[in-house]
N, C-alpha and C positions, 0 to 999 in steps of 0.2 A: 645585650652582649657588647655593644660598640662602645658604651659609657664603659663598662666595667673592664675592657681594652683598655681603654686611655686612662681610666685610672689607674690600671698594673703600669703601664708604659710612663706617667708621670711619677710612680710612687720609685719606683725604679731609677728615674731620673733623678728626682733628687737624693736618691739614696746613694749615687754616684759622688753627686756634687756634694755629700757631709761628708764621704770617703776621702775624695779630692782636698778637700778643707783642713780636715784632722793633718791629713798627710803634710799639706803646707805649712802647719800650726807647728807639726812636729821636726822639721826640717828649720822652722824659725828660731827654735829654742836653744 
């Protein structure tokens, strides 16, 4: 249960950080 935690919790993180990214990709344009 505690692996399958941190993997929601890092999949999640980086799902922030492409969110993040597009956003600054699309503000650059």
């Amino acid at each position: 249960m505690d692996t399958l935690m941190r993997k929601l919790v890092v999949l999640v993180a980086v799902l922030e950080l492409l969110l993040a990214l597009l956003r600054l990709i699309d503000l650059l344009k």
